[in-house]
N, C-alpha and C positions, 0 to 999 in steps of 0.2 A: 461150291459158292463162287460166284464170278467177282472180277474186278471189283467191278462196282460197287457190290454188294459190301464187301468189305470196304473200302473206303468210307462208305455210308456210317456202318458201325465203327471204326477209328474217330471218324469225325464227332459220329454223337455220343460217343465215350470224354473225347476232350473237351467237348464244352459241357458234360457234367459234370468233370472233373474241376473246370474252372468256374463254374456256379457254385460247384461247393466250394471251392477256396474262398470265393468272392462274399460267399456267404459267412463264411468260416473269419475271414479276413475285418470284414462286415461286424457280426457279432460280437468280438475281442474287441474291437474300436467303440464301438456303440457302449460295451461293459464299462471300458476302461474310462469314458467319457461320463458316464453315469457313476464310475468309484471317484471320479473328481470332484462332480457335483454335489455329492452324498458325503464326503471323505469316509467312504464306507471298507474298508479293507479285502472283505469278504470278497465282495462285487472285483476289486482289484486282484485278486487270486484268483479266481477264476478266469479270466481274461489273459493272463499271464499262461496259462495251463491251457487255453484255447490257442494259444499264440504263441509260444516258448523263444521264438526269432524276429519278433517284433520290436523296434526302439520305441515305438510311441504307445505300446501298452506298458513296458516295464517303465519309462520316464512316468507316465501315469500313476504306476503302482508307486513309483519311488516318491513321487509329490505327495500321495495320501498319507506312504507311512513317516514321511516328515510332517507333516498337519496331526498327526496324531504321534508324534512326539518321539518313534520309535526310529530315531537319527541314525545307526551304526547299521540294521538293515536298509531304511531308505538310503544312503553312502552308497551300499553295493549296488541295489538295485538299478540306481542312476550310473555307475559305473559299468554292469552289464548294457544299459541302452546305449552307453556312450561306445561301446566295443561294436555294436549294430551302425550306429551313426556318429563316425568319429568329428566331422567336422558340423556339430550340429552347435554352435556359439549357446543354445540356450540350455542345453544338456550340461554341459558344462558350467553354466552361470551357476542351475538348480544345485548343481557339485558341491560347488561354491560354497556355498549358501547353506547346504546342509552336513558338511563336513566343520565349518564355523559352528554353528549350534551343538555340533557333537564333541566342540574343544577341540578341532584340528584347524589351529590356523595355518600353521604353515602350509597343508594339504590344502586347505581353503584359498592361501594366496594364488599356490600352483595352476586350480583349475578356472578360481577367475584370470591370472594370466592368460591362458588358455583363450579362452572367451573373449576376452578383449584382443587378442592376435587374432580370433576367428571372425571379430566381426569389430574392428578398429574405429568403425562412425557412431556407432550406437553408445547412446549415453548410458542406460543402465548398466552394464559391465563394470565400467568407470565409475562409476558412483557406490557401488557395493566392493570394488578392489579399493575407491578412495579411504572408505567408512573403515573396513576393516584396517587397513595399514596404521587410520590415525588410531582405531585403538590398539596397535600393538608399536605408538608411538615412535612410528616412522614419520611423523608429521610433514616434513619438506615432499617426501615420494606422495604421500595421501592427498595432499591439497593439488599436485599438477594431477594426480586423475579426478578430484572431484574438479579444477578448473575445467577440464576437460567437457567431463560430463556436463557441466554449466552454459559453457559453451552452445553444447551443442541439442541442451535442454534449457533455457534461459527458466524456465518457472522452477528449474532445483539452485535457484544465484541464492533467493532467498536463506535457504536450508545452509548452505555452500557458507554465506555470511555470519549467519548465528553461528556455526560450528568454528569458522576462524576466531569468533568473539571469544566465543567459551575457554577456546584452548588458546587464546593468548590472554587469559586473565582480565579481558574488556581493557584491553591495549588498543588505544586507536591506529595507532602507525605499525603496529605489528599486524592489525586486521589486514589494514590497507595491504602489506607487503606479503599478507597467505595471498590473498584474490586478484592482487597483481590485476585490476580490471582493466580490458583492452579496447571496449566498447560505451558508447555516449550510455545504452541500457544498464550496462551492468557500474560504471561510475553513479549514476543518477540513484538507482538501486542503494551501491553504500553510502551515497551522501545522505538519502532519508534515515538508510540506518542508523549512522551514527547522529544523525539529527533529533531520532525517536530516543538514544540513549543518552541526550548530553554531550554530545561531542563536539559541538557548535561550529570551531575553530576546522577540525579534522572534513566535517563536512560540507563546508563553502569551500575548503581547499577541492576535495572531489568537483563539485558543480564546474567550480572555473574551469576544468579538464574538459567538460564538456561541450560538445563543438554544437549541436542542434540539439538543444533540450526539449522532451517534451511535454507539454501542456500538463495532463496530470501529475507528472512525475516530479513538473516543480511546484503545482500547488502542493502537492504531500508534500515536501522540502518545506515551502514556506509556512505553512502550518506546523511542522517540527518546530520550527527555530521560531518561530514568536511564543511558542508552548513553552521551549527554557529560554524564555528575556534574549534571545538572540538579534533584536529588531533592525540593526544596521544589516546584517548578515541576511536576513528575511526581505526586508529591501532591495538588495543588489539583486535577487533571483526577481522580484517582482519588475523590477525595472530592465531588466533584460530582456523577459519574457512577456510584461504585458501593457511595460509604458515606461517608453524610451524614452521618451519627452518628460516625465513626470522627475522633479528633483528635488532631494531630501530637506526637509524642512517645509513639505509646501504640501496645501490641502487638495487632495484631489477631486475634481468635480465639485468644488466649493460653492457655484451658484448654480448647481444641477440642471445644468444645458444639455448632459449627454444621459442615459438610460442608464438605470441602477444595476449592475446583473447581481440578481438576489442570490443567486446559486454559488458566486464567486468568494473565496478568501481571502485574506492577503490584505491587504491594502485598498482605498478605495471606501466608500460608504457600505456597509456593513447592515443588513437587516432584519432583525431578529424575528425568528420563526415561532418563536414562544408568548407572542403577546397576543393574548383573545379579546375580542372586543378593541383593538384599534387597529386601523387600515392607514397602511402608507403607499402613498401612489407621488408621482410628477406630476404636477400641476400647471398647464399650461394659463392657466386662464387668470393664475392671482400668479405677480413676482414684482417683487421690490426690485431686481436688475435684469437684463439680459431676457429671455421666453420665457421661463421655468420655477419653479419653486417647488419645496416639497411638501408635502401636505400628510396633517399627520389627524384623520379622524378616531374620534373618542369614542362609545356609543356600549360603555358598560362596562361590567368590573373586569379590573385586571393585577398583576401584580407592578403596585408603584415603584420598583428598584428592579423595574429589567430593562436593560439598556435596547429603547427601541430602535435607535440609528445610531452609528458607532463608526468612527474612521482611526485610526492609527499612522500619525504624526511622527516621523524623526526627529530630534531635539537633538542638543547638545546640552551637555550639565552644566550644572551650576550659572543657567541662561535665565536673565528674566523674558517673559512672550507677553504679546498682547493678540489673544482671539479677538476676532469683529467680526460678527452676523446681525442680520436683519430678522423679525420676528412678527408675526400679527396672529391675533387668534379671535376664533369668534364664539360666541356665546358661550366660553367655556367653563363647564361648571365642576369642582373638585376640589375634595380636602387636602388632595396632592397636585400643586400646582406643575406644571411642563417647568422642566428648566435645562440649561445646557452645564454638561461639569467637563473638565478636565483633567483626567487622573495619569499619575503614573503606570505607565503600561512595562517600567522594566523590572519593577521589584513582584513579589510576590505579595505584598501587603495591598497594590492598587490603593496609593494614598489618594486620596483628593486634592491636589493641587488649586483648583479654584471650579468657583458656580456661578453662574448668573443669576440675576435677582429674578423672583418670578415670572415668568410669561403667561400668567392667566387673563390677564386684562389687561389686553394690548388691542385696542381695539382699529388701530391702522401702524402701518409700519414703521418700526422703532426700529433706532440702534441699540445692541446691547456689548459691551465688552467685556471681556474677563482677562485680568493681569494676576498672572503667575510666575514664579520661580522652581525652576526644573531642579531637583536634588542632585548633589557631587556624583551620583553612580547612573543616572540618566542618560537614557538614550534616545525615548520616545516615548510619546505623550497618547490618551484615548481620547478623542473626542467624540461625546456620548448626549445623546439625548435620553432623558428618562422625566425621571414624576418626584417630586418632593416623598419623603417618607410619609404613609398615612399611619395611624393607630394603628392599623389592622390590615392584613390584607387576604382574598382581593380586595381593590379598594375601584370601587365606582368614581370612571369620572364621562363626562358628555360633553361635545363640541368640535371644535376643530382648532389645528395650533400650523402657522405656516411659518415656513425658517428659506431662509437666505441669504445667498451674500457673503458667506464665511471666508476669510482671511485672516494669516497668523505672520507674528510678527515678534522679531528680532527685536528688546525695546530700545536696545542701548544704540543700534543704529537707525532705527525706526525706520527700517526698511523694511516695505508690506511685500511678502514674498506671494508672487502671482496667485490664486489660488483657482482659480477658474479652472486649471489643465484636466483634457479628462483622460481615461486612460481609452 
């Protein structure tokens, strides 16, 4: 047989050989990828037995027989792949993770250490070494790896905060001091938090921290803190963030010169999304002052005690005020006449502090005013458009009711605080 000849058969001996491995290589991966899909065991033991020096069939096999609960063999198994691929950071997490479930924490701390040395940016390592530490009440070590992990996954602050809440007994100033927050996201973050539990005081302190707030993060803030009677404290974020110019005790956009944003909370004219059968628009065409007026059509039943336009006023306690607006309506027909009320907006009870007399039959533009006194524990006042109580409701009413010109006032110095500003 000559040279060649042989070289010929060497050559196509070797790439038989490597077709089958490739295939052989192939089918164990393909098995082992189908015993994960399935958590099938079966499928994983076979693949293992095509493969016996593979890490990413036994990682495989070690993932199903943890999914199927069988913790002390999935241990070894993952153990065997990690001997195939020692610096593999997720081999090790899986360790982790299933050495915990078998009652091996200390074994559990070791090989998420491991993982976190093998892959130091990655937040999950960090977040399953933080979890487990805090429950074997290493708390100070637990919370720098879930900051970590927070870090450097901002959507686990969330998790990262309830878990500080919990484990400091819903301590505010102990939250604060697990989460040590380092950024405007993650202050903003605990100040809604502690805003959503009550912590009123805990959470304007965070906001002040904040250098550039942003946009949703303080409507959620200001929606907390009007939710528990916080209304001064709801204020400052509102005037920070959306009117600088706007100043406590004064109506904003009181003769409606500037655009209502119906979408907005906070402060500001307020529009209630739950009323059928009446339409509130700007009205350029009727106004007692300035371009504008609001206009408020009637045109079938609805419920006479929902507050159709609502603002939310600063006060000071135990203050007498005098509201002043302007009012015309036409044709307006109803058992429940329009009227404008005033209520407490810091207690839970929403007293009514004062009404104005009907506006059903006002057939060109009236003054109307309401004089009030704000209770010893006041802070802020609603000023509310709605309907007379009817018998029944819904309660039908048809026509049109137009308001303007609103301004509120200090009585004892009788100084009318601008009310025009808009934001």
């Amino acid at each position: 047989m000559n040279k060649s000849a042989v070289i010929c058969i060497v050559a196509a001996a070797v790439c038989a050989l490597a077709i089958w491995e490739s295939a052989r290589i192939g089918f164990a991966r393909t098995a082992a990828q189908n015993a994960l899909r399935t958590n099938d065991a079966g499928i994983a033991d076979r693949a293992v037995r095509s493969l016996p020096n593979d890490a990413e069939v036994h990682a495989a096999r070690g993932i199903v027989l943890q999914r199927t609960e069988n913790y002390p063999e999935a241990g070894r198994e993952l153990e065997r792949a990690i001997q195939l691929r020692p610096r593999d950071y997720f081999l090790w997490m899986m360790l982790g993770v299933t050495r915990d479930l078998n009652d091996d924490q200390q074994g559990a701390v070791s090989a998420l250490r491991e993982s976190v040395a093998l892959a130091p940016a990655y937040a999950k390592p960090h977040w399953l070494l933080g979890n487990l530490l805090l429950r074997m009440d290493q708390a100070d070590e637990a919370f720098k790896e879930l900051r970590f992990a927070a870090d450097r996954d901002p959507s686990l602050l969330p998790n990262v905060i309830d878990l500080a809440w919990g484990v400091s007994h819903n301590d505010a100033a102990q939250t604060v001091a697990a989460i040590q927050p380092q950024t405007d996201s993650a202050r903003m973050s605990l100040a809604v938090f502690l805003a959503a539990h009550k912590q009123g005081t805990a959470a304007i302190n965070q906001f002040r921290n904040v250098k550039s707030p942003s946009l949703p993060g303080a409507d959620r803030l200001m929606f907390e803190l009007i939710e528990i009677k916080f209304i001064g404290e709801a204020f400052e974020v509102w005037n920070r963030t959306h009117c600088a110019a706007c100043k406590p005790g004064s109506l904003v956009n009181g003769s409606f010169e500037d655009d209502i944003d119906v979408a907005r909370n906070g402060f500001g004219w307020q529009i209630s999304p739950d009323a059928p059968n009446v339409t509130l628009s700007v009205d350029a065409s009727e106004h007692e002052s300035g371009a504008r007026s609001l206009r408020l059509d009637f045109h079938g039943s609805s419920n006479s005690a929902i507050a159709l336009a609502s603002q939310i006023v600063i006060a000071d306690p135990a203050t007498r005020y005098r509201l002043s607006f302007q009012a015309k309506t036409k044709s307006f027909v109803s058992a429940g006449a329009p009227v404008v009320k005033v209520i407490d907006a810091s207690g839970d009870s929403a007293s009514v502090l004062g009404q104005s007399a009907s506006l059903s039959d006002v057939n060109s533009w009236r003054p109307f005013t309401i004089e009030f006194t704000t209770g010893p524990n006041t802070r802020g006042v609603q000023v509310l458009v709605s309907r007379q109580a009817c018998a029944a409701n819904p309660c039908a009413a048809f026509g049109t009711l137009w308001l303007d010109s609103f301004s509120i006032a200090a009585v004892q110095t009788s100084k009318v605080i601008d009310a025009s500003r808009a934001p």
